[in-house]
C-alpha positions in Angstrom: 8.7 -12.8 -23.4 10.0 -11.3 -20.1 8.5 -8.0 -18.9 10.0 -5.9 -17.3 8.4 -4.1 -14.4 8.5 -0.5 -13.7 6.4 2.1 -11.9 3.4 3.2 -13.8 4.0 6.6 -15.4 1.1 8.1 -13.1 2.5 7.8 -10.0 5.1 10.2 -11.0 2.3 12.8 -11.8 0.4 12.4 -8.6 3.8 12.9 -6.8 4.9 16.1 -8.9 1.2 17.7 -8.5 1.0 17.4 -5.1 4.6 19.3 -4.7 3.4 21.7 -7.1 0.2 22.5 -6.0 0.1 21.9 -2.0 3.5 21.3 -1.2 5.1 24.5 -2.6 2.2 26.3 -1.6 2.7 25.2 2.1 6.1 26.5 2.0 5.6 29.9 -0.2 7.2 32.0 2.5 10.4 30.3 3.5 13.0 30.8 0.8 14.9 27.6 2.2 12.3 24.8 1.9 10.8 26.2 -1.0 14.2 25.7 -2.8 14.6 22.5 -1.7 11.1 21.5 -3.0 12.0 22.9 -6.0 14.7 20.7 -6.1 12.8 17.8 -5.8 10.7 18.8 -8.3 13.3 19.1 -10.3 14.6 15.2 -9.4 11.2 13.6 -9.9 10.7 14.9 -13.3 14.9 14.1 -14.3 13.6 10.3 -13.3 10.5 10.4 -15.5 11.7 11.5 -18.2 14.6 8.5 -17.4 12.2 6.4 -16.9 10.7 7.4 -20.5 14.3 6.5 -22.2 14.6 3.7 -20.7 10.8 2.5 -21.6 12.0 3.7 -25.1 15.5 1.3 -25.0 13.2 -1.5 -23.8 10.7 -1.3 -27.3 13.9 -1.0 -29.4 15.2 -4.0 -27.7 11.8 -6.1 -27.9 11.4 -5.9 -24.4 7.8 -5.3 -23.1 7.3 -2.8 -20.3 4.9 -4.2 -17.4 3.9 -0.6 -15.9 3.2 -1.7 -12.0 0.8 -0.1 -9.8 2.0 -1.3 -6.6 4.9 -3.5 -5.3 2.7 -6.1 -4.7 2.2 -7.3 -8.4 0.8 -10.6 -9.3 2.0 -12.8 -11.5 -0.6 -13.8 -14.3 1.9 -17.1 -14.3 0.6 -19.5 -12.4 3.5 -20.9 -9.4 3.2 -24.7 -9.0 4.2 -25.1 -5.4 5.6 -28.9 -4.6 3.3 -30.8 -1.8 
């Protein structure tokens, strides 16, 4: 059955905590970047909680998830490369 690869559900967290607990923190006293860290906050958790529907269309349709860690996944297949 084909997988389909997206980013593990943790790297979202360790993005949003950092914004939340450094980041904003870092930027407490000027009104301007504070609201556009907000706002960013704001997009990373819109494409989480995406990323959650979709994961949820994918087990309706019989689809399995293949949550990545890095862009440089291996295959478990093996590739047969011609001599």
């Amino acid at each position: 059955m084909e997988q389909i690869p997206l980013p593990s559900p943790i790297h979202y967290e360790l993005i949003l905590q950092l914004l939340e607990r450094q980041t904003m923190s870092a930027v407490s006293q000027n009104p301007e970047l504070r609201h556009q860290v907000n706002q960013l906050i704001i997009t990373l958790r819109k494409a989480a909680a995406q990323q959650k529907h979709l994961e949820e269309i994918c087990q309706f349709s019989s689809k399995e998830v293949d949550h990545r860690w890095s862009i440089n996944h291996q295959n478990s297949q093996k590739v047969v490369v011609p001599d």
